[in-house]
C-alpha positions in Angstrom: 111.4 136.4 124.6 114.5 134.9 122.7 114.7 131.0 122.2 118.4 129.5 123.4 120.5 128.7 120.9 120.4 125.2 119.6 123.9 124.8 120.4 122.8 125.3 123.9 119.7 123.3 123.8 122.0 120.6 123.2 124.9 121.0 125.2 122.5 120.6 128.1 120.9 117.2 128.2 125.1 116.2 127.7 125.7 118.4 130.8 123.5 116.5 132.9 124.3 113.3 131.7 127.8 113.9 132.6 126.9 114.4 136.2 125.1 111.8 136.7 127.8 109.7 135.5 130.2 111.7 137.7 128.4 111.1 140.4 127.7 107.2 139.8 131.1 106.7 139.5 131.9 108.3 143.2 128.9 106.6 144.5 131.1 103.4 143.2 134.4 104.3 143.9 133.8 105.6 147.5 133.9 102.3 149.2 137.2 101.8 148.0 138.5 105.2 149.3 137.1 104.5 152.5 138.5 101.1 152.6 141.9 101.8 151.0 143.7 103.0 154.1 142.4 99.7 155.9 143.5 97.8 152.8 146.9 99.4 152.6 147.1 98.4 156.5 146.5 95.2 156.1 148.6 94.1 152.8 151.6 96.1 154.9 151.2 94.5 158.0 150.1 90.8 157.5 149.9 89.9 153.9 153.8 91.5 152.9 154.9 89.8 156.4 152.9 86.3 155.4 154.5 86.4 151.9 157.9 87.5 153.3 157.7 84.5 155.5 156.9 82.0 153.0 159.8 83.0 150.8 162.0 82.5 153.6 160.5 78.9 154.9 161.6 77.8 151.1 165.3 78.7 151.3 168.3 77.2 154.0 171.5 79.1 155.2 174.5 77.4 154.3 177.8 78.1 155.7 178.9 78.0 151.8 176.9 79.9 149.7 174.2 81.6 152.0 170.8 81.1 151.2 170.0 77.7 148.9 166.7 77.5 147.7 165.8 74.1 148.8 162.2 74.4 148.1 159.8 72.4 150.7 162.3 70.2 151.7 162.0 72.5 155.0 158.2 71.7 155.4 159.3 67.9 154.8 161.8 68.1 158.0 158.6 70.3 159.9 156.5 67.2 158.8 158.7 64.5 160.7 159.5 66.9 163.5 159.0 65.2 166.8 159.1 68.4 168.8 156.6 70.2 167.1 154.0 67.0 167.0 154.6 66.8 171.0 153.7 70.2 171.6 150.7 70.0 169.0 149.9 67.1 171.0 150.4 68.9 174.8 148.1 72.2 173.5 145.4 69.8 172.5 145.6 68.4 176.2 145.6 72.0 177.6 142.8 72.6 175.0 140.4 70.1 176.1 141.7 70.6 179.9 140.9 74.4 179.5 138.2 74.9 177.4 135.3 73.0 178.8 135.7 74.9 182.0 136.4 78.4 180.9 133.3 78.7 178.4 130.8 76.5 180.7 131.5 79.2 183.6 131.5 81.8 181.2 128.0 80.7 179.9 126.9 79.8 183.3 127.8 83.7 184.5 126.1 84.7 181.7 122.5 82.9 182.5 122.8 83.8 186.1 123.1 88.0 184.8 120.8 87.3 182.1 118.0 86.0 184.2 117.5 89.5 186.0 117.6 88.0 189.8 121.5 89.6 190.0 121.7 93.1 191.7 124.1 95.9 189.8 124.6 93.7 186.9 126.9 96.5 185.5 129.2 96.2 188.1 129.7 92.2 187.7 130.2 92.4 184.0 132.6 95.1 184.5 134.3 93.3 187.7 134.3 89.5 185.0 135.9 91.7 181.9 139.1 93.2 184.0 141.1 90.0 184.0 141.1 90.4 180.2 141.7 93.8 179.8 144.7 93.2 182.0 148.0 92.3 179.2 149.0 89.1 179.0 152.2 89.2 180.3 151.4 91.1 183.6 148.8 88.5 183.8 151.5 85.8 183.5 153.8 87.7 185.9 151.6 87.9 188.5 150.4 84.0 188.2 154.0 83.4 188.4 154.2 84.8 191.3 151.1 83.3 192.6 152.1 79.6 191.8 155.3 80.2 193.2 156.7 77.1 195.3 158.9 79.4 197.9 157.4 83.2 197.8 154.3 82.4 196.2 151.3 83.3 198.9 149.1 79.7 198.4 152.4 77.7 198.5 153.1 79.9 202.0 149.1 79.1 203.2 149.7 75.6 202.8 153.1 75.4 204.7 151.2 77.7 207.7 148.2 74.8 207.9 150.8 72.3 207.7 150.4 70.7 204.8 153.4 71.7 203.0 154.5 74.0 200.3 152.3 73.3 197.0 154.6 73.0 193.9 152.0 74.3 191.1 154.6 73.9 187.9 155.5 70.6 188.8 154.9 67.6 186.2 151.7 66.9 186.6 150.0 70.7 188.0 151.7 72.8 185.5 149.5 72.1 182.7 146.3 72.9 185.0 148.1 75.7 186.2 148.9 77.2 182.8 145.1 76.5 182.1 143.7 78.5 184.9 145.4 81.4 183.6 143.8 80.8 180.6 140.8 80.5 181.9 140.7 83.5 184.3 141.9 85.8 181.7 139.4 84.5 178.8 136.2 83.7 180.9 134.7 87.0 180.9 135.5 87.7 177.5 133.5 85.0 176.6 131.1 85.9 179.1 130.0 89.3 177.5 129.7 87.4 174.3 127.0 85.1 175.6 125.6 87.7 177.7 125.4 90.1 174.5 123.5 87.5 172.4 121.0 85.9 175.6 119.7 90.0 175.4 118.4 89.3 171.7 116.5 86.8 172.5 112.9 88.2 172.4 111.9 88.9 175.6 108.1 87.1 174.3 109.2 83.7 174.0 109.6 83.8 178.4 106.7 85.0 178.4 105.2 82.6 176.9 107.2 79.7 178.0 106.3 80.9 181.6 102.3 80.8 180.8 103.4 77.4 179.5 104.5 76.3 182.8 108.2 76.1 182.1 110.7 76.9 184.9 113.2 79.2 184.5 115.9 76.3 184.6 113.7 74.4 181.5 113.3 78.2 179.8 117.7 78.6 179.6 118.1 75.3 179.0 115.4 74.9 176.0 114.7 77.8 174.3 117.9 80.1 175.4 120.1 78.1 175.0 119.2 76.3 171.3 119.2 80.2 169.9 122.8 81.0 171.0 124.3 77.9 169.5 126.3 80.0 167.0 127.4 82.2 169.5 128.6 79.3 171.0 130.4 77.3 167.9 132.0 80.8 167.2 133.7 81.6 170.6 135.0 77.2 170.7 136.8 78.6 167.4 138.1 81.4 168.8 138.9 79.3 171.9 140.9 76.6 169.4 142.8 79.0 167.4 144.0 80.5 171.0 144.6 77.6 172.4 147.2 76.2 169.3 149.2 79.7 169.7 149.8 79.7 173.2 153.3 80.9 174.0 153.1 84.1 176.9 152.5 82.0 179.7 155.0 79.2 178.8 157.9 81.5 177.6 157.5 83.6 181.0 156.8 81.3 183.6 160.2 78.8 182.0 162.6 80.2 184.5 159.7 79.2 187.4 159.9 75.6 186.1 162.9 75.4 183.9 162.8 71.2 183.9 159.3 71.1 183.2 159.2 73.7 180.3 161.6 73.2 177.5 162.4 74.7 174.1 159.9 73.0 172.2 157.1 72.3 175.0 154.2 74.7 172.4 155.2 75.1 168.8 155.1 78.5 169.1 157.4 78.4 171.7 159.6 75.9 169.3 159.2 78.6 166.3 160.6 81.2 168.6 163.4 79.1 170.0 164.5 78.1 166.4 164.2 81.7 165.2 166.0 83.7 168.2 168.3 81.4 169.6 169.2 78.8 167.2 169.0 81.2 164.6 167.2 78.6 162.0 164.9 81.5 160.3 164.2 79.0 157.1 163.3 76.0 159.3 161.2 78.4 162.0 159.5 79.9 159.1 158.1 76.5 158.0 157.5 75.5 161.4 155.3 78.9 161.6 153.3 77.9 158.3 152.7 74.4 159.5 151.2 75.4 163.0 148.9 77.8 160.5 147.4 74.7 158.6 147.2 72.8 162.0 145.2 75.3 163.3 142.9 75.6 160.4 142.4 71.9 160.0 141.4 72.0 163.9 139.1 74.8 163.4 137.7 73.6 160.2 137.2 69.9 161.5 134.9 71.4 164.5 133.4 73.6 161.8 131.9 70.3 159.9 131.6 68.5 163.0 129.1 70.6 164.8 127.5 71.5 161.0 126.2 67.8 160.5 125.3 67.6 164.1 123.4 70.8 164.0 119.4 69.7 162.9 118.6 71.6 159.4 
C-alpha cells in the first residue's frame, strides 16, 4: 500500500482545524443573525424616533431664522410648566383611585379560579380577557356612550326610577369614570398574570398546609400569596407606567365633557395639544422627554420602595 504524501499528511490536521474554527465562529455569530432583524426593528422604530425627538426638544422655531438651537432652555420652560405638573398631579389621583381596585379584583378573580371550586374555568378566563383584547378606542367609544348624560342607557335607568339623569363626566365623577374604564379593560389582563403564576406554585405545599390544619383562606393568604409577590410588584409597574401615559380615554371622551377636560388635563394629552394644534414641536418634544423621566422616577421609586420592604 502507498503512504500519502507528506504534503497531504499535513494539509490535513490544517483542514480540520479550519472547520472547527468555521464552525465556532457561526456558532458565535448566529445569535446575531437571528437577532439582527429584531435589532434593525428596534433602532428603526424607537431608538432613530427617540433620538429624532431629542434633537428637536433642543431647538425653537422662530419667525426669523427657523430653527435656533436653544439648547435646554426648552426643558427649563417644561420644568416651570404649570400645565404639565397639574396633569402629573391629576394621573397620580387617577393612579391611586384606579389601581388599588383593578389589581385587588384582578387577584381576587384569580384565587377564586385558582382554588378549583369554579366550574368551566376556561370559559371565565376567556369571558375576563375580552375587555382587553377589545382596542382602546372602541373601548372608549362605547364608555362614552355608556356615561352619556342624555342617550346614555344608566343616565336613561335613573330618569325611569325617578331619580334623575346621572351626569358621569361631571367634576367630581369623571375621574372615577375614566378609572372604571381603566379598570374593566386592564383587570383581566392582570388577572391571567396572577392566575399564570398561582399554577406554579407546587401543588405540595397545599397539601401539606391542609394536613397542617390551614384553611383554604389561611393557605392563599400565607403561602400563595408571599410566592407571587414579584408577579405582583411587576404588574403595579406596568400599572404606573400606564397610568402616567393615559391619553385615549381623555382625548375621546373631550367633546362628552368639553368643560371638564381641557388641553392640558394629562400631559400626554398636553404633548399632543402643543404638537398638533399649537404646532410647538420643540417645546412638545421636551414636554415628551420630561413625562419619560417622571415615569421612570415613579417606577423606580416603587422599585426601591417595595425592595427594602421586601424581607432578605
Amino acid at each position: 500500500m502507498t503512504a500519502a504524501p507528506a504534503g497531504a499528511r499535513a494539509a490535513a490536521p490544517r483542514a480540520a482545524r479550519g472547520a472547527r474554527r468555521r464552525i465556532l465562529v457561526g456558532r458565535k455569530l448566529a445569535p446575531y443573525v437571528f437577532l439582527a432583524p429584531f435589532l434593525l426593528l428596534f433602532a428603526g422604530f424607537l431608538i432613530a424616533p427617540l433620538l429624532y425627538a431629542f434633537q428637536m426638544s433642543l431647538f425653537r422655531e422662530t419667525l426669523v431664522g427657523g430653527a435656533r438651537f436653544v439648547g435646554l432652555d426648552n426643558y427649563v420652560r417644561a420644568i416651570h410648566d404649570k400645565n404639565f405638573w397639574d396633569g402629573v398631579g391629576l394621573l397620580f389621583q387617577f393612579g391611586l383611585m384606579q389601581i388599588p381596585v383593578m389589581l385587588g379584583l384582578a387577584l381576587l378573580f384569580a384565587l377564586i379560579l385558582d382554588s378549583g371550586l369554579v366550574f368551566a374555568r376556561s370559559f371565565f378566563r376567556v369571558a375576563f380577557f375580552i375587555p382587553y383584547a377589545v382596542p382602546g378606542v372602541i373601548a372608549a367609544l362605547l364608555w362614552g356612550y355608556l356615561y352619556g348624560p342624555s342617550f346614555g342607557p344608566f343616565s336613561q335607568m335613573s330618569e325611569a326610577m325617578g331619580f334623575g339623569r346621572i351626569d358621569f363626566l361631571s367634576g367630581g365623577g369623571l375621574l372615577p369614570s375614566l378609572a372604571n374604564i381603566a379598570v374593566w379593560e386592564f383587570m383581566g389582563y392582570n388577572m391571567i398574570i396572577y392566575y399564570a403564576a398561582l399554577q406554579s406554585v407546587p401543588r405540595d405545599l397545599e397539601e401539606a398546609s391542609a394536613i397542617d390544619g390551614a384553611t383554604a383562606l389561611q393557605h392563599s393568604l400565607r403561602i400563595k400569596l408571599p410566592l407571587i409577590v414579584p408577579t405582583i410588584i411587576v404588574t403595579v409597574i406596568f400599572s404606573i407606567i400606564g397610568t402616567l401615559q393615559l391619553f385615549t380615554e381623555p382625548y375621546l371622551m373631550r367633546n362628552l365633557a368639553p368643560s371638564q377636560i381641557n388641553s392640558h388635563y394629562t400631559p400626554n394629552y398636553y404633548a399632543y395639544t402643543l404638537a398638533f394644534v399649537s404646532q410647538q414641536y420643540n417645546y412638545s418634544a421636551a414636554i415628551s422627554f420630561l413625562l419619560g423621566a417622571v415615569v421612570a422616577v415613579a417606577s423606580y421609586g416603587f422599585m426601591l420602595l417595595t425592595n427594602r420592604r421586601r424581607p432578605r
